[in-house]
N, C-alpha and C positions, 0 to 999 in steps of 0.2 A: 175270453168271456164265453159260456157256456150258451147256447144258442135256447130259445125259450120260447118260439113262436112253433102254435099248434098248427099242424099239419090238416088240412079239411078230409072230411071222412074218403077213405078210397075211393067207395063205390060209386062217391058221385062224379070223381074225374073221368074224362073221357077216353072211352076203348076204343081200341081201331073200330071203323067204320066198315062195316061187310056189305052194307050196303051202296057203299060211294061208288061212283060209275071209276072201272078199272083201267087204271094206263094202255098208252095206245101201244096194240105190240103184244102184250102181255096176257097169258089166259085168265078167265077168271078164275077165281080161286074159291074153293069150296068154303061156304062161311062157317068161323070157328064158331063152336059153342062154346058157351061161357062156364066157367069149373067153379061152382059155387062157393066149394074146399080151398080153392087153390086161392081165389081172393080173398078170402076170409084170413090165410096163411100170411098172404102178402098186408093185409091192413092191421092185421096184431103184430106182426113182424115190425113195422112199421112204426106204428105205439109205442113197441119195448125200445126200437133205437131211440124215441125220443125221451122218454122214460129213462132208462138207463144214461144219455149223455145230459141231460137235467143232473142227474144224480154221479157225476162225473166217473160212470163208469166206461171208460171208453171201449176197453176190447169189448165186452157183450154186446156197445151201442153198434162198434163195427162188424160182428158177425151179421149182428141184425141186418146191417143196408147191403152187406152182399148178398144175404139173401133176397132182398126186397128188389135190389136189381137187377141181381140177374134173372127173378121170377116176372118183375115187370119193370122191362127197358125204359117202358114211356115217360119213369119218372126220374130219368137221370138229371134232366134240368133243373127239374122241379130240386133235386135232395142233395144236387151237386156240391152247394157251399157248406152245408149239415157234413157229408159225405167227408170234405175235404177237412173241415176241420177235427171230425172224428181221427181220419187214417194219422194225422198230422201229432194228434195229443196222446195218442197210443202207440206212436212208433218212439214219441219224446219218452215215455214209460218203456218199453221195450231196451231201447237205448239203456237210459238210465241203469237195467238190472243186466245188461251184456246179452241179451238174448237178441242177437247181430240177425243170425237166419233166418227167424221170429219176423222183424222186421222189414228184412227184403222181401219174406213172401208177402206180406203186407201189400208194401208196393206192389210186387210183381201182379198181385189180384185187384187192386185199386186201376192199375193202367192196360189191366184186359178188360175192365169196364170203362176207362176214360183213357182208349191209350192217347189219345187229343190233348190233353191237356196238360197246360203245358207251367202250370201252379205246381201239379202233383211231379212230372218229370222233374224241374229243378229244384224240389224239395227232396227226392231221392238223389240227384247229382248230390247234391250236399252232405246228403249222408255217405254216399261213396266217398268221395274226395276226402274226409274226416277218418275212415278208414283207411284211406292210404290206394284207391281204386282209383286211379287220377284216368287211367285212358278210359276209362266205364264213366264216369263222372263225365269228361268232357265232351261222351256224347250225348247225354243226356240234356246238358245245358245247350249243344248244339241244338237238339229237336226243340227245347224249349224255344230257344231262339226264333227257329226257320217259320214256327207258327206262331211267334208274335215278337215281331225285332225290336219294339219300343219296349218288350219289358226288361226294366233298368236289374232285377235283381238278378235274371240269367243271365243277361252281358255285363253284368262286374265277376258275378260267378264264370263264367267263360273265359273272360280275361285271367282272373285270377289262376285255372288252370292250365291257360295256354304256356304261360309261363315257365310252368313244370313242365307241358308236354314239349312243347316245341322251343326250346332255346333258344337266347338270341344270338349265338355264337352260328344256327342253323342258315340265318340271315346274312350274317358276318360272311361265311361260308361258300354259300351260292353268288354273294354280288362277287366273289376273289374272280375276277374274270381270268385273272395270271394263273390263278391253281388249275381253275375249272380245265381252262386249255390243257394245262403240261398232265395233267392227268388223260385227256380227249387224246391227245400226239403219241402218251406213252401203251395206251390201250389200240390205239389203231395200228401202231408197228407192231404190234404181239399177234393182232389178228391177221393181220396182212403178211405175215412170217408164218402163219400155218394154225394159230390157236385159235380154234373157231368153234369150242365149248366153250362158256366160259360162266362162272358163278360171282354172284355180287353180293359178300356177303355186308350183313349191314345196310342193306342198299338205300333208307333215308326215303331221300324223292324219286330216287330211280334214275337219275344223271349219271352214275357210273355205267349203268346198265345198259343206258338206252345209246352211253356212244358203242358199247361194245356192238349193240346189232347193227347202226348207222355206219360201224365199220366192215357191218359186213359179217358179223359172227354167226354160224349157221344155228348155234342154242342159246339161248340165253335165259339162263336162270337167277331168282334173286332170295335173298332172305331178310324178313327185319323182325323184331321181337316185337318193337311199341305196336300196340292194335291201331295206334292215333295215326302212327307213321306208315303203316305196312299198308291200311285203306287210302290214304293220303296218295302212296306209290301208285297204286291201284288206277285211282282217277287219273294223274299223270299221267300211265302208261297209257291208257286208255283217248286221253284229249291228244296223245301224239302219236297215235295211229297204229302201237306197236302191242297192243293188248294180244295178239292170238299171236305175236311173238315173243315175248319175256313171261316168264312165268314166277311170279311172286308169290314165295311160300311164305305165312305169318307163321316163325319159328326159330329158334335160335341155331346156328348152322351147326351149333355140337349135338344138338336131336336130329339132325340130318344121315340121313343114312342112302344108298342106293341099292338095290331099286325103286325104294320104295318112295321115296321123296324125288329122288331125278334118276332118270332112268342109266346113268351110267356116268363113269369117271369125268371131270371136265379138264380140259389142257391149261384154262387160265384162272384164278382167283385173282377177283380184284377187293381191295377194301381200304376202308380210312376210320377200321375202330381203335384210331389210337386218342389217346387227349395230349394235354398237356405237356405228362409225363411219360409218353411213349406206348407204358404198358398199361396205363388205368383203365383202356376199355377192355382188355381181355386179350388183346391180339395174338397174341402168344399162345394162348390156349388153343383161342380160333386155328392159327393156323397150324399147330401141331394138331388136329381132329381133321382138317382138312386134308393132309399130307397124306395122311393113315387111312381114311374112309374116300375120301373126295374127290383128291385131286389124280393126275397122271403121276407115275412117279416119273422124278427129276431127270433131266438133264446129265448123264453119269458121270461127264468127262469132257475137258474142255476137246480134247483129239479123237473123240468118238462122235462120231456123224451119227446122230438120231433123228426120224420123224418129227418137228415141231408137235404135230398132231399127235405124237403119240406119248408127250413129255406131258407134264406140268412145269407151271410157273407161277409166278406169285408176282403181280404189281399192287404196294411197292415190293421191290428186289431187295430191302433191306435199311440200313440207318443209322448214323454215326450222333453218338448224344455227345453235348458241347454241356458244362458248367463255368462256372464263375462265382467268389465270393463279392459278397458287396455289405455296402454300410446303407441303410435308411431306417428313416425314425419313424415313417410312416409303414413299416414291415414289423417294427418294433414292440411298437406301442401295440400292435395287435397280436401280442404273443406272448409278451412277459410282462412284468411289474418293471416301471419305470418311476415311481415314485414311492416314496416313504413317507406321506401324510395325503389322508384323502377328507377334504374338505378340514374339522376339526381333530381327527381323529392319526393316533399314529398306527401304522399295519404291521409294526416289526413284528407280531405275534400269530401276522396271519398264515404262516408255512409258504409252503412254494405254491403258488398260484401261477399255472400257464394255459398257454390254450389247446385243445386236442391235437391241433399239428404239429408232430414230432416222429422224429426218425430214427430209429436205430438198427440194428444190423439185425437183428431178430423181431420176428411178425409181432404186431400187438394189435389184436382187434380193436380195441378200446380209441385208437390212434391211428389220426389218417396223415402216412409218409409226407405229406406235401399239399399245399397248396396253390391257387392259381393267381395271378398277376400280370397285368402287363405295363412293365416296366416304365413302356415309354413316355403310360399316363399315369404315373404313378405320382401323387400329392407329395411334392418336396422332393422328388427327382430320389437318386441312390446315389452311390459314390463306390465305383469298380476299384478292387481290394487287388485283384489278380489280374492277367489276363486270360483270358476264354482260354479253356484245357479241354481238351480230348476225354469224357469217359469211359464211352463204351459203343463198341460196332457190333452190330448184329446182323447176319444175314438170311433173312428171309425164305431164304431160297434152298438151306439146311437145315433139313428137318433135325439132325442132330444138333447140330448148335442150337436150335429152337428148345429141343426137350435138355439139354445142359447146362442151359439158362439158371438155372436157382440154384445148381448145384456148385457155379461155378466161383472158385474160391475168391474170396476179399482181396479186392484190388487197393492196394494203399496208393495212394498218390500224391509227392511233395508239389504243392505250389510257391514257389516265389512270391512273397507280399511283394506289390509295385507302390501302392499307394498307405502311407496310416492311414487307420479311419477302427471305428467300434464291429466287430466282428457280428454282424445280425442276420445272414440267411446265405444259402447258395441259388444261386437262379439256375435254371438248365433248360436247355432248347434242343432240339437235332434238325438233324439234316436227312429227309425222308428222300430216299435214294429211289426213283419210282423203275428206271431201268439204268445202265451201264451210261445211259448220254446225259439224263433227265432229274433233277433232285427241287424238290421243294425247302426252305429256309423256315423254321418258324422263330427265327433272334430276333431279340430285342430291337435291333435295325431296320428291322424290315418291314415292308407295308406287306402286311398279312393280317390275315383274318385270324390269326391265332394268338393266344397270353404265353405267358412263359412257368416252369414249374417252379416254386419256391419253397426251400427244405429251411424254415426257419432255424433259428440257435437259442438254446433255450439254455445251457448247461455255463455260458461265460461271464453271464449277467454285468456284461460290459468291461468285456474282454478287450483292451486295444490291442488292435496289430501294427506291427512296424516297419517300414521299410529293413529288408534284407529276413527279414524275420521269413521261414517257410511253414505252409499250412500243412497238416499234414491231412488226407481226406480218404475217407475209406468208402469204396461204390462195392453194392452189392446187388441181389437180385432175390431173394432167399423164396416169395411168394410172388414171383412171377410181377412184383411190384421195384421201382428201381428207386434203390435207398440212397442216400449220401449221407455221410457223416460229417463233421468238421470233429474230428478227437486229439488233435495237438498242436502245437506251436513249438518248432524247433528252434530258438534262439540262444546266440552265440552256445552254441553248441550242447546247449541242453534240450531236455523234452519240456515242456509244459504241458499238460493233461490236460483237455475241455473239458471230457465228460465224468470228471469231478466236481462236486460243487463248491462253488466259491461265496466266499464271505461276503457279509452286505456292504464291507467295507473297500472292497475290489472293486467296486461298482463304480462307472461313469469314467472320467477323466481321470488318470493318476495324477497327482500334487508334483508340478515339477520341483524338482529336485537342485538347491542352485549347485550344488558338488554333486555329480553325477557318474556313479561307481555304477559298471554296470553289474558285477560281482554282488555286489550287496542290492541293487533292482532285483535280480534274478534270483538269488536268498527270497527276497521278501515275496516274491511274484507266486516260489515255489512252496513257501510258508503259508500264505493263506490259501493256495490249491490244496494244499494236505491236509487242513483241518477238519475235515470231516468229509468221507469218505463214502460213509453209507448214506442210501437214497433218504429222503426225509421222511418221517413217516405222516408229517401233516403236508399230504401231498396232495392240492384241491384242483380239479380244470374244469374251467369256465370255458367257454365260447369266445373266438375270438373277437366277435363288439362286444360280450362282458369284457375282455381286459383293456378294451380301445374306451370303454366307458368308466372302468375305474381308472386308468390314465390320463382321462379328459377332469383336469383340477379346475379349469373354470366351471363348468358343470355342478361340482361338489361343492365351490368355493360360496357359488349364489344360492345354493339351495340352503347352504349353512346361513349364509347371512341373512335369509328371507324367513326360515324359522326361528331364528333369532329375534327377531324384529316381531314376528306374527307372537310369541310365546312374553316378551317382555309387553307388548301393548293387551294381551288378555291379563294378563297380571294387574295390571294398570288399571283395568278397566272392572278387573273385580274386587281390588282396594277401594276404586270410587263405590262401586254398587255398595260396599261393606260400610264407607264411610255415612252412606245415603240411608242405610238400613238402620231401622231402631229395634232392639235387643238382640237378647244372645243367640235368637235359634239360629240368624244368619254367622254368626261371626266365624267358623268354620271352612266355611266355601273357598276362600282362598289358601288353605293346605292341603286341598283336594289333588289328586295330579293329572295334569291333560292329558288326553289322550288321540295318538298319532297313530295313522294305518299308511301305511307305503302298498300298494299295490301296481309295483312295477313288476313287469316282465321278467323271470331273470332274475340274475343274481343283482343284488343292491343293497347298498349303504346307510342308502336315507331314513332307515329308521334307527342305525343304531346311532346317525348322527343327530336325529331330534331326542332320542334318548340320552346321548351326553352332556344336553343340554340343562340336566337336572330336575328333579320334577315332574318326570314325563315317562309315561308309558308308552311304550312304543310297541305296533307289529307288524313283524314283518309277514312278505307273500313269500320268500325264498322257501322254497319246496322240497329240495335236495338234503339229503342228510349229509354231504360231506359240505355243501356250502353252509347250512343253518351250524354245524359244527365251527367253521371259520369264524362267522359271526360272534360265537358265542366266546373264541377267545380271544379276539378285538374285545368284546365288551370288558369283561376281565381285565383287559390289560388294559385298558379306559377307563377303568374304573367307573364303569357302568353296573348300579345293582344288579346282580342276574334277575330279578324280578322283574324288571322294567324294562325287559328285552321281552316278546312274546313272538311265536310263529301263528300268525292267524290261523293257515291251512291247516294246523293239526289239531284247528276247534271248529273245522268245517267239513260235515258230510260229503257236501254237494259243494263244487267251486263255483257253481254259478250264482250261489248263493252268497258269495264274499262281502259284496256289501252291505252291513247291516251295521246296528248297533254293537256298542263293543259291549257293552249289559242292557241288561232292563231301566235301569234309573240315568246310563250315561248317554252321552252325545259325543261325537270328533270335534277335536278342537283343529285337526289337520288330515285333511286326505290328499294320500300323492298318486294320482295318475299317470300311467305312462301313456304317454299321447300320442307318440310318433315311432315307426318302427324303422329299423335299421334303414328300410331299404329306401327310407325315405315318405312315405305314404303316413295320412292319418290311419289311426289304431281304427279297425271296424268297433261301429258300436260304441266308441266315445262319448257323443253325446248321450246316448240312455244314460252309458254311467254315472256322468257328469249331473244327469239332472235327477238321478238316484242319489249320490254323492250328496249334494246343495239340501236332501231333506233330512241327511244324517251327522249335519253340522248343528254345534251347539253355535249361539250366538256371537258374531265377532269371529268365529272358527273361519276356514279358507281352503278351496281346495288347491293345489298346486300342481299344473300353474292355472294361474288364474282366465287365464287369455291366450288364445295362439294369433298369431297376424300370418298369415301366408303371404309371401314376397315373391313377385318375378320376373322375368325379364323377354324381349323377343330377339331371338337369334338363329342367325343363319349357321346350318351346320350338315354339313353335307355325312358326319359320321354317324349322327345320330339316325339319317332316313335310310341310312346303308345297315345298322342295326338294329331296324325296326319292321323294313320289310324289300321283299325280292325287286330291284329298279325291271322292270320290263326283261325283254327276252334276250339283250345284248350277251350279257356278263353271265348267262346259261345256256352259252353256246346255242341259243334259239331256238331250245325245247320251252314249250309251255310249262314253264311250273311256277311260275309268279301269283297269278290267279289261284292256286291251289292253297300254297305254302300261306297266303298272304291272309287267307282267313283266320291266322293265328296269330296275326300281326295284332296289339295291343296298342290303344293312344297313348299311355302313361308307363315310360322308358324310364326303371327304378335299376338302383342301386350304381347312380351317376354322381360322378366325381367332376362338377360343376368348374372346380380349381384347373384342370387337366384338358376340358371337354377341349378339341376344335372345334374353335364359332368362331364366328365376327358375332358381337355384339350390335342390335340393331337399337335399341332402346337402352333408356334409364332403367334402374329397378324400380318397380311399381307395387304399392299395397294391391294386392288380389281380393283377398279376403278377411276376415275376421271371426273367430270362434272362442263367443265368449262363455266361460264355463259358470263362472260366476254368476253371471246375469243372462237367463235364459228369455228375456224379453229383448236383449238385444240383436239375437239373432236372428240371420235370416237365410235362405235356400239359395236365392238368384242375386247377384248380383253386374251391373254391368260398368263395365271399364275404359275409358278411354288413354289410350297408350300412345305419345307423341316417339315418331319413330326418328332417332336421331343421326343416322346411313340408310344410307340405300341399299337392298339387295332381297335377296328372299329369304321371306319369315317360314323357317320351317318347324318351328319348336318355340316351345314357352317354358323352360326351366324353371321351376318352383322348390322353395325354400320357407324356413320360420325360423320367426322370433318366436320364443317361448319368455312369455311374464309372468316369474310367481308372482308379483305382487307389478303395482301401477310403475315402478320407478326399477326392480330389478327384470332383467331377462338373460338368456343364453339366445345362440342363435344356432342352427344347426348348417350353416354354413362354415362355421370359424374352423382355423385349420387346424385343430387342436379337437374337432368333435367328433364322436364317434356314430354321429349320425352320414348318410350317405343321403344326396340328392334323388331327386326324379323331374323327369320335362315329358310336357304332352306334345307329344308329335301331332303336326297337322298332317291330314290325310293328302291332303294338294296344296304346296308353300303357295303363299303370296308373294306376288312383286309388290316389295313396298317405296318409296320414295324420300330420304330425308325432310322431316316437316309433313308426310301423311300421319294422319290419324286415325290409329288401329281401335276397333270395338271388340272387345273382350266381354264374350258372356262365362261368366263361370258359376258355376255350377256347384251344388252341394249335396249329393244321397247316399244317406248313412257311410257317412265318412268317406266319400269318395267325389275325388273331385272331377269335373270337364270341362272344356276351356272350349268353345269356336271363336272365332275371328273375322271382321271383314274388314273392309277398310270402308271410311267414312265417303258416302257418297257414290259409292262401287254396288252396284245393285246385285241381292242373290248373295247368302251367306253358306258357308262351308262348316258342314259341324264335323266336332271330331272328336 
């Protein structure tokens, strides 16, 4: 709303006082005279901003207050909310036409007159963050913070980029008291052997660093790229006394050079940028840059006696990668088509649909090699095909073996199948070799802080393997990235091809056979691998929760039967209005066709499934042109008019603009919202649209779903507070960096696998909440909860979940183990001891889509929020 209240004439507000008796201390100061010019500038200056923002001109209302302010300060209070809403509606315009620079100076001149305030700071976080500026954004939401901590919209904004900056794997990390150690043991024998430069690259929170000088190292230098992390370092070095000893450069250590960055060669590099899959942080690079610029050279010779001081080294010293084939449906379903009807609809038309993760022996930007898992909590467990194989050793410590990495030729590898089972991914872990005594595990076995790498299989589309049967697997390295392949199956003595594609008819279980020739199995096996050869050319990829949500059939199955039911009762309902009606102008209305808008996220179904419903116009949000292309021959082969299929987006300027009418004269008979995002959380902003949505329904119309119910429960889980934030200074060898790290700690622990989690359950599941879309009077913000604890032990988390109701009688639930939605639990900041038969008070909470849970228990005085 355009602000409209007249401003009282300048000249009458009050100017400093030249007259007022002068602070104590202080000269007086010769009294200014007053610029007749100069306020006359500032009171029409003044006029035109209000003039101009009356008239929604924003940029000329905003040149106007910068000048008004910075010619006269004294009225920053007074024009402050004028001020903000101006800079606000004209950086929304600025935005809008991509003039990005435009913008920031914007800001940047807005908070050299209010650098305080802390509205306009996390209204520029937000614009950063949106741009893809996450470590600049989350200091911004920081300052917002520190100068006003109740305000709710920079601490969901904060949270919401902690998440990006600092990962929870960061947490996982530092509690590993086992890693933290054999890294402390294997950097102290290097120092105490003579290496007493030493670089840290990557250094994080500065733990690598800070044992090398507690060991004693005479330099110690560090590097990190994230700005988030390298200030972060900063203050830890600093709270642990070692600040005018480590010197931490914000840089990446391949822009490292000497002199000019460290004043000369160092004898030790230490670091831990590996992920998953060994090479995905770069290590390889790092350390070939390090070898060459950085470090001492090597070690020449096991029989040559050289200076430690005058060598380099490298911990770790190297690293042996282990894989494994395995079977799970929950790896599956997140990567290829596992079914051939979705909801009413058949998809034999819809090409090959997979997800981005895919591998093959040659680079493909488009496609990331592997993905991450850990196995051990993995929904529906896996089933080991092979046993654990050897890939690949590297050692660290040879700079040539480092730089022959990519070149080095395709290792084929036969594996032995030990167990049948459907051929669905390689998992792969190593063995990080930190010195000659000392190695860290990251297997699937092990209690570690680490997931494992998984190279899904996309090319078998339900391939069984057999006992005796061998895999054959090809590892390469081509972009410094480590590939695996699964490309055949040698049975009784033939090849079988993987990376063929196979018929829709190979798919799943083979049909046993009660006369079982395996001459004519292997005929037929080798029959439908050879039918088609070349890659498909309707080749679509989705996201891996797209293919875990066109896999999830109960999903599709209740949306089909709820538009069903919603499209036969408006029918119903405009036979009776027609019956009710007297003459012909009405008689028409009901061969009209309804009209349906799907505004899901992503790729989605549900409109071409209300459109094969007959009679219905449907549009879709799908935005892609290789997906809106999918779509379009599903409909065709569903014998869906192509008319009656629409893409909203390509009749919308602006997407913020989506919901509206679908004409002048119509109304929805159905709006699909998506309401819940993968990682578990409501959608921001749901409600607005919902009660946008409710005014652009025709009569009897619905939006879907109708209702969410939030469900959840109280439990004790010592894994969830170990991946949420740093426990005290044990399990970080007794550097302070808990307190630091721990400001990035978030209440609400998303993208949880609720099925898998370690808990003990302490309670029933409980209604938390209610969000009704349909009926915006029955909503409400606070609600409070009383929750009978059924064990004893400590409440450290409240996992939360929904029902989704399109309608009174049907719902999904994002729990079921078939969904492709993932949980979230809000961590308590300090667990409760609770008592079987105490009774927990649950305040939860509800702003713009985000929820908060405190807890106390009944009759325990002094409540914990969190």
């Amino acid at each position: 709303m355009v602000c409209s209240f007249l401003l009282p004439p300048l000249l009458s507000c009050p100017m400093p006082n030249a007259s007022a008796r002068p602070k104590h201390g202080r000269r007086t100061r010769r009294r200014r005279r007053e610029d007749p010019a100069r306020n006359e500038l500032v009171s029409s200056s003044l006029e035109s901003a209000q003039q101009c923002l009356f008239n929604q001109d924003y940029g000329t209302a905003f040149v106007h207050y910068l000048l008004v302010l910075n010619l006269a300060p004294m009225f920053k209070d007074f024009a402050r909310e004028s001020f903000r809403f101006t800079l606000f509606k004209w950086t929304e315009e600025l935005d809008s036409v991509g003039r990005i620079q435009d913008l920031f100076d914007c800001y940047e001149q807005a908070l050299e007159l209010f650098p305080a305030d802390e509205v306009i700071l996390n209204s520029m976080g937000e614009h950063l963050f949106r741009m893809g500026f996450r470590d600049e954004a989350a200091g911004h939401f920081h300052k917002a913070l520190k100068l006003r901590p109740d305000y709710p919209e920079a601490r969901e904004n904060f949270y919401r980029v902690a998440n990006w900056l600092v990962e929870r794997w960061h947490f996982l990390m530092l509690n590993d008291h086992g890693r933290n150690r054999k890294y402390q043991q294997a950097i102290q024998k290097a120092v105490q052997s003579g290496c007493n430069t030493v670089l840290d690259i990557g250094t994080g929170t500065g733990i690598l660093g800070m044992c090398a000088k507690k060991a004693g190292a005479a330099e110690v230098y560090a590097c990190e790229l994230s700005k988030t992390m390298y200030e972060l370092a900063c203050e830890v070095v600093t709270a642990n006394g070692m600040d005018g000893s480590i010197k931490i450069l914000h840089m990446k250590s391949l822009e490292m050079e000497v002199p000019k960055d460290i004043p000369h060669r160092v004898s030790l590099v230490v670091t831990e940028t590996v992920d998953a899959g060994l090479f995905g942080e770069g290590i390889i690079e790092s350390l070939i840059h390090a070898w060459h610029h950085l470090l001492l050279p090597p070690q020449r010779g096991e029989n040559e006696f050289q200076e430690t001081s005058a060598t380099g080294r490298v911990i770790p010293a190297g690293a042996t990668v282990f894989g494994m084939a395995l079977e799970s449906l929950e790896i599956r379903r997140h990567h290829r088509l596992c079914v051939s009807e979705v909801g009413s609809l058949s998809i034999a038309a819809a090409g090959e649909l997979r997800s981005p993760v895919s591998c093959s022996p040659e680079p493909d930007d488009s496609m990331e090699p592997y993905t991450t898992e850990r196995l051990s909590r993995l929904p529906g467990g896996y089933k080991p095909l092979t046993e654990p194989f050897t890939a690949l050793n590297i050692d660290f410590n040879n700079v040539q073996e480092l730089e022959g990495l990519s070149s080095r030729e395709v290792q084929q590898i036969r594996l032995p199948v030990t167990q049948g089972g459907e051929l669905d991914a390689l998992a792969v872990w190593f063995q990080l070799h930190l010195d000659e005594e000392s190695s860290l595990s990251t297997g699937p076995q092990e209690d570690t802080c680490w997931e494992q790498a998984i190279y899904p299989v996309h090319s078998t589309n339900g391939f069984v393997l057999k006992p005796q049967d061998e895999l054959l697997v090809e590892v390469s390295c081509r972009d410094s990235f480590l590939r695996l392949c699964s490309v055949a199956v040698l049975r009784d003595g033939h090849e079988i091809r993987l990376d063929k594609r196979l018929d829709l008819q190979d798919s799943g279980n083979p049909i046993p056979n009660p006369n079982p020739n395996p001459e004519a199995e292997l005929c037929s096996a080798l029959a439908c691998l050879q039918t088609d050869q070349s890659p498909t050319k309707d080749f679509c990829m989705l996201e891996c929760s797209e293919m875990a949500l066109l896999n999830n059939s109960d999903y599709h199955q209740s949306f089909c039967s709820a538009l069903a039911k919603l499209f036969s009762q408006l029918k119903v309902k405009c036979q009776n209005k027609e019956r009710d009606q007297s003459g012909p102008a009405d008689s028409a209305d009901c061969s009209d066709l309804l009209y349906v808008l799907d505004v899901s996220e992503g790729f989605s179904l549900l409109s071409l499934i209300a459109a094969s419903n007959g009679h219905i116009k449907a549009y879709s949000s799908v935005e892609k042109t290789k997906q809106q292309e999918v779509l379009k021959r599903l409909a065709r082969s569903n014998n869906v008019p192509e008319q009656h299929l629409e893409f909203w987006l390509n009749h919308m300027e602006d997407e913020q603009g989506m919901l509206k009418r679908p004409s002048r004269e119509k109304l929805w008979s159905a709006i699909m919202l998506d309401c819940v995002e993968t990682c578990g959380l409501i959608r921001q902003k749901l409600m607005e649209k919902a009660s946008l949505a409710r005014c652009l329904l025709e009569d009897g119309g619905s939006i879907f779903p109708a209702k969410i119910v939030v469900h959840g429960m109280l439990v004790e889980s010592d894994t969830l507070l170990l991946e949420s934030a740093v426990q005290g200074q044990e399990p970080t060898l007794g550097f302070n960096i808990a307190p630091f790290i721990n400001q990035f700690t978030v209440p609400v622990h998303v993208f949880l696998d609720f099925s898998t989690l370690e808990c003990r359950h302490l309670s029933d599941s409980v209604e938390l909440f209610v969000l009704d879309l349909m009926d915006s009077t029955a909503n409400y913000t606070n609600r409070e909860v009383k929750v009978q604890a059924t064990s004893a032990g400590r409440l450290t988390a409240i996992p939360f979940w929904y029902h989704i109701y399109l309608d009174q009688e049907i719902s999904v639930s994002t729990l079921s183990q078939n969904s492709h939605w993932k949980q979230a639990a809000v961590v308590l900041q300090q667990p409760l001891e609770v008592r079987a038969g105490d009774r927990v008070h649950l305040a939860v909470k509800l702003h713009k889509s985000a929820i908060s849970i405190s807890a106390h228990i009944e009759n325990t005085p002094g409540q914990m929020e969190q």
